[in-house]
Each structure stands twice: as C-alpha cells, then as structure tokens.
C-alpha positions in Angstrom: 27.4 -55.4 -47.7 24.2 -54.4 -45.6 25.2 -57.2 -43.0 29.0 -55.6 -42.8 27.4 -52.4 -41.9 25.3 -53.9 -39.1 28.3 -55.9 -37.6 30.5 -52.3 -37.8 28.0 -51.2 -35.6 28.0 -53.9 -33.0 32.0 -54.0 -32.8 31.8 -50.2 -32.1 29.7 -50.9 -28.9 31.9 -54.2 -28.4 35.3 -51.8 -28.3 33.5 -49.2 -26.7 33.1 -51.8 -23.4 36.5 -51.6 -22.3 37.3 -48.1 -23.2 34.7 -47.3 -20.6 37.3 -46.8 -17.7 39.5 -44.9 -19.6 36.8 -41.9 -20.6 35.9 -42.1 -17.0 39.6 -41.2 -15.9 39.4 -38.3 -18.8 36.4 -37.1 -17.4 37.8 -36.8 -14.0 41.1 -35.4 -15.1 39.0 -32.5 -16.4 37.3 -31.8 -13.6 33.6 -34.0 -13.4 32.8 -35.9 -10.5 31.9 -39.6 -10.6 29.2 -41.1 -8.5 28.8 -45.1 -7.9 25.7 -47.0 -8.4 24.6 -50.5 -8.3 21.4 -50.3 -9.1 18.1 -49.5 -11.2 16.7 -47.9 -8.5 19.2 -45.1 -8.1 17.5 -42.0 -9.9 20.5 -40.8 -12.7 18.4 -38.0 -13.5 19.1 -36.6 -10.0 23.2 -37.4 -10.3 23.2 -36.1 -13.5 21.4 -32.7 -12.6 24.3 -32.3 -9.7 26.5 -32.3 -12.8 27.9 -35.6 -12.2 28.3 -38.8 -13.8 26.3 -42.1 -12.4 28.4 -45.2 -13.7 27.4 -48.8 -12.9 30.3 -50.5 -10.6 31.3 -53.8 -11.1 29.4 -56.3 -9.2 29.3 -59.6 -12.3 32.5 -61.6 -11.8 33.6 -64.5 -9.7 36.9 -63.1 -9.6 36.8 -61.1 -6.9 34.5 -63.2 -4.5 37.1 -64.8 -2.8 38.6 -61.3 -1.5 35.0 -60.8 -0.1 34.5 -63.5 1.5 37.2 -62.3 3.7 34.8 -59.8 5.3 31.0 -61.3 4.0 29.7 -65.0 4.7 30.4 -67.9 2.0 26.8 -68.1 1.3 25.8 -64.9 0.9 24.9 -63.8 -3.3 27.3 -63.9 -5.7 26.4 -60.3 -6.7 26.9 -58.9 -3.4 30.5 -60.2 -2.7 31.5 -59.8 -6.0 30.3 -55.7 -5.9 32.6 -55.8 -2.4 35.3 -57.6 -3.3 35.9 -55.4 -6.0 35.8 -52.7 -4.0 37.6 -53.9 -1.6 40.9 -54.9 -3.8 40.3 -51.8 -5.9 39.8 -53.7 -8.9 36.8 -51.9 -10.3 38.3 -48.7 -12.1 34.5 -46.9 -11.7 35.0 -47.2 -8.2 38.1 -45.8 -8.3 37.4 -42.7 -9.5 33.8 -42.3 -7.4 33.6 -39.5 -5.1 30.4 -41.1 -3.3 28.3 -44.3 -3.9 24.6 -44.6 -4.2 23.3 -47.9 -2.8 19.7 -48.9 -1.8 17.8 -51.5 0.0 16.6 -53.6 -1.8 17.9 -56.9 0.5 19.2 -57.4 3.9 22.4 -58.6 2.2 23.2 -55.4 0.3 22.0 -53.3 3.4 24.5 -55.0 5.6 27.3 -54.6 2.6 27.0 -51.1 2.8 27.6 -50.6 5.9 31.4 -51.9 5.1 31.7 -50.4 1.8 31.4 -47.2 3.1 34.7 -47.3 5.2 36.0 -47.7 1.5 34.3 -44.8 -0.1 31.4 -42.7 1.1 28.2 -44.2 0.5 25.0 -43.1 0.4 22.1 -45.8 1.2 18.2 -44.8 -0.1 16.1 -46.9 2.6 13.4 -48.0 -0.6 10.1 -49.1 0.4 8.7 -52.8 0.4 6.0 -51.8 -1.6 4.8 -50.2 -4.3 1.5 -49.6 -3.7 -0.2 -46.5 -1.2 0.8 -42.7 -1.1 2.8 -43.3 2.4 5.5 -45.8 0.7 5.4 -43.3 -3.0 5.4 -40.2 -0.3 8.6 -41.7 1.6 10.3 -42.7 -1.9 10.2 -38.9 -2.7 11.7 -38.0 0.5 14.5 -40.5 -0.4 14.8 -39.0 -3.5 15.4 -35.6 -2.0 17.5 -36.9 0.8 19.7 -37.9 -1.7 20.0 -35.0 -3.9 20.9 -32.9 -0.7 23.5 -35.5 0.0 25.0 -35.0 -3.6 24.9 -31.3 -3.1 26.9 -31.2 -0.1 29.8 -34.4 -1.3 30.0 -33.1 -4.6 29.6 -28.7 -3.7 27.0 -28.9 -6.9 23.2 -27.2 -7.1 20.4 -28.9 -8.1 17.8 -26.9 -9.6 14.4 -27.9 -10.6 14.8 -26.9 -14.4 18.2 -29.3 -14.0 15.8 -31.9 -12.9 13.8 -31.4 -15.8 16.0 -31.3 -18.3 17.6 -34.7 -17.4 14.0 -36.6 -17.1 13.7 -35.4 -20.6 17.7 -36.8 -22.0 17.0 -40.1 -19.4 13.3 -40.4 -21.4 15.2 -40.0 -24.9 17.5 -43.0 -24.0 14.2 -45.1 -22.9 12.7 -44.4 -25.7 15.5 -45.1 -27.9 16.4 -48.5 -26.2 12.6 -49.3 -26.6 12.7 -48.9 -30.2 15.6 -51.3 -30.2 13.3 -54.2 -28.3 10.6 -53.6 -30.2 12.4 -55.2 -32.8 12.7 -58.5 -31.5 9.0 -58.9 -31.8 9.6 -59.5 -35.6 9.8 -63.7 -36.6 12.4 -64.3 -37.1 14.1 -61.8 -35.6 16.6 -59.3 -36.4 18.9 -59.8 -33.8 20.2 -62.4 -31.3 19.7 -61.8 -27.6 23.3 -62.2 -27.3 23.8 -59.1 -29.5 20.8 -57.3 -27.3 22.4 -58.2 -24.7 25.5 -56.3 -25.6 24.0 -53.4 -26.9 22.5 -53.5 -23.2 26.3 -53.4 -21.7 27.2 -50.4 -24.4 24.0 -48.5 -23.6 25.0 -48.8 -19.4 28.8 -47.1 -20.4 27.1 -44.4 -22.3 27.4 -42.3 -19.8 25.2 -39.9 -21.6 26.8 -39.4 -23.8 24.1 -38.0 -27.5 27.0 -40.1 -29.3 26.4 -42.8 -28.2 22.6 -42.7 -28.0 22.7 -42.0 -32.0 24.7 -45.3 -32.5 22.0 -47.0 -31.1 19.6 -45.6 -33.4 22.0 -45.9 -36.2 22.0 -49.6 -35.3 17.9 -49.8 -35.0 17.5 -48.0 -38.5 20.1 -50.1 -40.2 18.3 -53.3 -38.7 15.0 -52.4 -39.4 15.8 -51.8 -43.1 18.1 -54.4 -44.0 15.0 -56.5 -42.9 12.5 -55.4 -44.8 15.4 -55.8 -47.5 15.5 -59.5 -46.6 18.1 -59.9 -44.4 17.8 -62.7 -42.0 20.4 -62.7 -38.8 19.0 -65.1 -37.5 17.4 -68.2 -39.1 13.7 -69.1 -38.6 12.2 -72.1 -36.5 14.2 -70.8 -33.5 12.4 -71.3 -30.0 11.5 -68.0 -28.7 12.5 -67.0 -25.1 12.4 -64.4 -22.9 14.2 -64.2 -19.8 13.7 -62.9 -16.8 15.1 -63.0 -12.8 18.3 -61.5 -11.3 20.1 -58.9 -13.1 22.4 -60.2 -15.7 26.3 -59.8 -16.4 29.1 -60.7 -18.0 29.1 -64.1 -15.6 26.0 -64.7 -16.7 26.4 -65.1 -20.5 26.9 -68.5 -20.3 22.7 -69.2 -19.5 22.5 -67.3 -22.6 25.0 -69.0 -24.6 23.4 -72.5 -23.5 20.2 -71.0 -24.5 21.2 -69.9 -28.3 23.6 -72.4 -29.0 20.6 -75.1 -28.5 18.3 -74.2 -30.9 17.2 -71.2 -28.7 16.8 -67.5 -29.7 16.3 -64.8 -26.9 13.2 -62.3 -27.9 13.2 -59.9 -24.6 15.3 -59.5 -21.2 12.9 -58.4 -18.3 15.9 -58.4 -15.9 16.7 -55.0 -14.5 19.3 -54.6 -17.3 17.1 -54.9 -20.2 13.1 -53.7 -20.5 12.4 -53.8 -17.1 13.9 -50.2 -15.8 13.2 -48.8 -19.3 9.3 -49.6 -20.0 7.7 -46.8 -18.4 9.3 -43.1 -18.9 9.2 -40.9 -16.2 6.1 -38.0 -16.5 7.2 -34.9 -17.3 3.9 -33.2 -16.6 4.4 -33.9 -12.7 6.6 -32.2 -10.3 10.5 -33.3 -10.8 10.9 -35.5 -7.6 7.1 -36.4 -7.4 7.9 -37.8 -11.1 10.8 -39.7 -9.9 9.2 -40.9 -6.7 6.8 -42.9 -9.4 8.8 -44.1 -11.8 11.5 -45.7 -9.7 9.4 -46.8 -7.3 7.3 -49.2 -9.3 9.7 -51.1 -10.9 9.1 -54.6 -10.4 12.0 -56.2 -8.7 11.3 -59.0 -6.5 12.1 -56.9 -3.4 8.8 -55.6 -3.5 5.4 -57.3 -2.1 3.2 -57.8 -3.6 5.2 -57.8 -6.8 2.3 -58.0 -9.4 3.5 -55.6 -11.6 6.6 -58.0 -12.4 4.1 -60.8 -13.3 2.0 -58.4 -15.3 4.8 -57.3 -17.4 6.1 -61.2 -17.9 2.9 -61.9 -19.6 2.7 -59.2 -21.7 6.1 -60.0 -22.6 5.4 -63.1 -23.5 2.4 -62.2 -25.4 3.9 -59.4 -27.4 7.1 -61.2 -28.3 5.7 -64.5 -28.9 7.5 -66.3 -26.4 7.9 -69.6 -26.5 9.2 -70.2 -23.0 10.7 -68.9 -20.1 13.9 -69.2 -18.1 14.1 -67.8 -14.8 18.1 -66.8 -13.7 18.0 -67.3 -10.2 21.5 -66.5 -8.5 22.6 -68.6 -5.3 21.0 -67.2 -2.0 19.2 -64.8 -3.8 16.0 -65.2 -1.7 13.5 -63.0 -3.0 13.7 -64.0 -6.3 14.1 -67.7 -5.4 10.5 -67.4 -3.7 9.2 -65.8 -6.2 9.8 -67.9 -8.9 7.1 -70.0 -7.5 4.4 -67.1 -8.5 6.0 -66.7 -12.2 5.7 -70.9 -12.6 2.5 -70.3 -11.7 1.4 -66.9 -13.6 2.6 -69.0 -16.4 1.4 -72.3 -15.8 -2.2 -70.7 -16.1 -1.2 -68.3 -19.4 -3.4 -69.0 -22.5 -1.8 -67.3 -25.3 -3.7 -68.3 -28.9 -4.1 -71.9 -28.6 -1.8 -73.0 -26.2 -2.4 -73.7 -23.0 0.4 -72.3 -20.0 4.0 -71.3 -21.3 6.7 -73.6 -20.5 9.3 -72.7 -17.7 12.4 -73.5 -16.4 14.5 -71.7 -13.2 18.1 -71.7 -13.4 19.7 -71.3 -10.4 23.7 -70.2 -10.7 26.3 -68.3 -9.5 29.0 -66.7 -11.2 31.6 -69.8 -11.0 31.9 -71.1 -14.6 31.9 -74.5 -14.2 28.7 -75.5 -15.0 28.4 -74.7 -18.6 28.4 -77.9 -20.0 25.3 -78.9 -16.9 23.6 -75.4 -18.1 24.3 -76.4 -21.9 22.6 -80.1 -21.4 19.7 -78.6 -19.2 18.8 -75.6 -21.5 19.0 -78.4 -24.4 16.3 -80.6 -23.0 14.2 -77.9 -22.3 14.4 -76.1 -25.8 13.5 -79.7 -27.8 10.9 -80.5 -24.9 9.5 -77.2 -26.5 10.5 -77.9 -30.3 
C-alpha cells in the first residue's frame, strides 16, 4: 500500500511533463509573459520579479538537429543545434509562446547561435565571465545581471523593484532547499530511490514553473520516502554499485547512459550536472544586496566554462564522499570542448581520492550525442565498468 502511494506520486510528476506546454498557453492566454532560457546561469529570480515566467526551451533531442544543421556546422554540439533547430521549425511550444530569450556565454558555439536565434525571437545574451574568482569578474556579473533586468523592463513594460527581488531569492531558496532534502536522500544504503526516478523528479521540478503546488508534491514525495523507509521499504535492492554522475547537462536523449548504468547492476546516488545538485547546492544570501546576491550565487557555479574550475572538482569529491560513491561516469557530449578537456582534471581529482580504505575512485567518460543508436555499445561499456567495480 505505502509503495502505491509513492508510485501515485511519481506518475503525477510523470503526467505533469507533457502538460507543461499546455499551462504555459493558459498562462499566456490570461495575460503573463513567457521568457526563454537555456540555462543555469540565467537568474529566474530576476524574470520572475518582472512578473514573468522563466521556462527551459528544448534543447535534448536529435530530432531537430538535422533542421539546424541547415544554418550551424555538422560538428558543432548536439545541444546547440538541437536548441536551434527547434527554434527554428517551431517545434518547441516554450519557445512559442516567449516574448524574449535569455541566453549566455558560456561557449563560442552558443555565442555564435544566438546571434541567429535572435532573428527568430528577441534574445537577450549575458556576456558571463571566464572566471569565478576576483571582484572585477563578480563586479561585471552584477552589471549583467542589471543589464538584464533593464532589458526585461523595457520587452516585457514590467518594474522591478528591490523588495520583488527579494521576495523571489526567498521562493527560488525554498525550491533549493526543498530539492536538497530530496538528494539528501540518496545518501541512505540502499537507497530510496533510483536515479532514474531523481532524475524525473528533476524534469517535473524544471516545469514547475513556480508554481507552491508543485513544490509541496515534492515534499509530499520526500516525506512519504523517508518514512516508508524507516518502515522497511526497500525500492531498490541492496549490493547496487553506487554512482554519481557528472559532465554536460542531461535530457531526455540522455536517459539511455542512465538506463545502461541501472539496468547493469548500477544505482545512480547524485547528478552534479547543471540539472541536478549542481545549480541548487548553494542558496543565494539574502542578507546581501539583491543583485550583489545574485552576482555570487550564479557566478560560481561550477560549469566547465569557467578557469580555473576548482570548485567543480571540489564538489565531485564531496559528492562522492557524502554519497558513498562507488564510481563515476563523466557524460561528455560530441564537440563539447570544455568539458572534453576537463575530464582529464576530474580522472585525475579522482585518481588521487582516498575515501576510507580505498585508494582513487574508478572512472569512466562517456562521450555521446543524442543519436540513439548506441545503446546497446553504452549498455556493454557501462556493464564492464560496473562488474570491474563489483
């Protein structure tokens, strides 16, 4: 009966996926505007205080590559001329209904996409510092920040007001904090949930939208997980090896790594990718000035665009400590450069990882795309790996 419950909950967030578009349209139709984003970077405090809604477009299909490639090079990312081509053929409903589109910097590849996109629909491009580190790269982040929220003022005829600002670090904090409760759970062995379900409560928490709703289904769903454990329920049966993943954001494309991982003996403890902990780990401070508080949050997280990129490696191994991991596995996407470099540095952060008595964490990089044929080569690959760690 208590496992019924659980599983009502997860096909509530599994329905909820699709309707998505169709509450946007609502929303629209009564009046709200819509802005466009791609990224963690973009501050939704500062779109939500303009009285907008930030959506996430769709960028994590193959489907729509080969319309991009009609504009963007063959060997460009997948991610890239998938978020065009969408675009581009109007296939992406959020996009549809977008008054204006926030992109940002974060490689050459996306900085040159914009540049077409916005003979599509307006778009807005924050140029993001290299770096995280120095008051001259946090100081120009906060001019970005305020560049932008000018820009949403005049596309969108809105006012942003310092107490607006406020109040939305404080809702955007309660959804970190709420998600955080819900990966804190995975540190459990066994644990309560699969990745594949976190992952999907990941995909219901970025169609949210806001909305307090939905926020208390996701603490329904941690409350009636954390007790039917304690009860004795077991999701998912012990002895599985442990993994945390990490690299390019993930998608719907990109299930099948994480199918290969879970149907081979494999459980998935913790994503660090920029749609799980890693945008969500630290809050924003709400004793500093509004934009001053924004300028630091979103400008130190850890994505590979940034150099040094320490804080990424940092939060790898306390991942790994925290949940217990296993191993790793890196998703690397096709001409993805910065994380492709990188992965070097994280081989080697965890090459040289003592955690208890073991000596280095095992690792392997995956590097993909979004075609689909390679399940059964991902499926034998993540295989070897797991029973080289069993």
């Amino acid at each position: 009966m208590i496992m019924h419950e659980v599983n009502s909950l997860f096909e509530a967030m599994r329905d909820a996926i699709p309707a998505g578009p169709v509450r946007i349209k609502e929303a629209v139709e009564a009046g709200k505007k819509v802005v466009g984003c791609y990224c963690a970077y973009t501050p939704y405090e500062v779109i939500r205080a303009a009285g907008a809604i930030p959506v996430t477009l769709c960028s994590t299909s193959e489907k729509p590559i080969a319309a991009g490639e009609e504009h963007l090079p063959r060997n460009l990312c997948p991610l890239i001329k998938s978020s065009y081509g969408f675009a581009l053929t109007d296939t992406c409903p959020y996009f549809h209904f977008c008054s204006i589109v926030v992109g940002e910097t974060t490689c050459d590849g996306k900085r040159k996409m914009y540049e077409l996109l916005d003979r599509l629909r307006p778009t807005h491009v924050m140029q993001l510092p290299r770096t995280y580190r120095g008051t001259d790269a946090l100081s120009s982040w906060q001019a970005e920040i305020e560049r932008l929220a000018r820009r949403l003022e005049t596309e969108l005829g809105a006012t942003i007001t310092e107490d607006g600002l406020r109040r939305e670090i404080k809702k955007r904090n309660e959804e970190r904090r709420a998600m955080g409760e819900l990966y804190e759970l995975s540190k459990l062995d066994p644990v309560p949930l699969s990745g594949r379900e976190l992952h999907l409560v990941n995909e219901f928490f970025r169609v949210s939208f806001g909305d307090p709703q939905a926020l208390d289904l996701v603490r329904e769903l941690v409350r009636r997980l954390r007790e039917n454990y304690e009860a004795g329920e077991r999701r998912v049966p012990g002895g599985k090896r442990r993994i945390v993943v990490t690299g390019c954001p993930t998608g719907k494309s990109l299930e099948k790594v994480f199918n290969a991982i879970e149907e081979n003996g494999g459980v998935i403890v913790a994503f660090e990718n920029c749609g799980g902990i890693k945008p969500n780990y630290e809050p924003v401070d709400e004793t500093l000035p509004p934009y001053e508080a924004l300028a630091v949050k979103y400008l130190g997280i850890p994505c590979s665009c940034m150099s040094p990129n320490d804080k990424r490696l940092d939060l790898l191994e306390t991942l790994v400590r925290d949940y217990r991991a296993d191993g790793v596995t890196d998703i690397i996407l096709q001409a993805c450069h910065t994380y492709s470099v990188e992965s070097f540095l994280v081989r080697e952060r965890l090459g040289n990882l003592n955690v208890g008595e073991r000596e280095g964490i095992p690792y392997i990089a995956v590097e993909t795309d979004y075609y689909q044929g390679d399940v059964e080569q991902l499926s034998t690959r993540m295989g070897a790996f797991l029973e080289m760690l069993a």
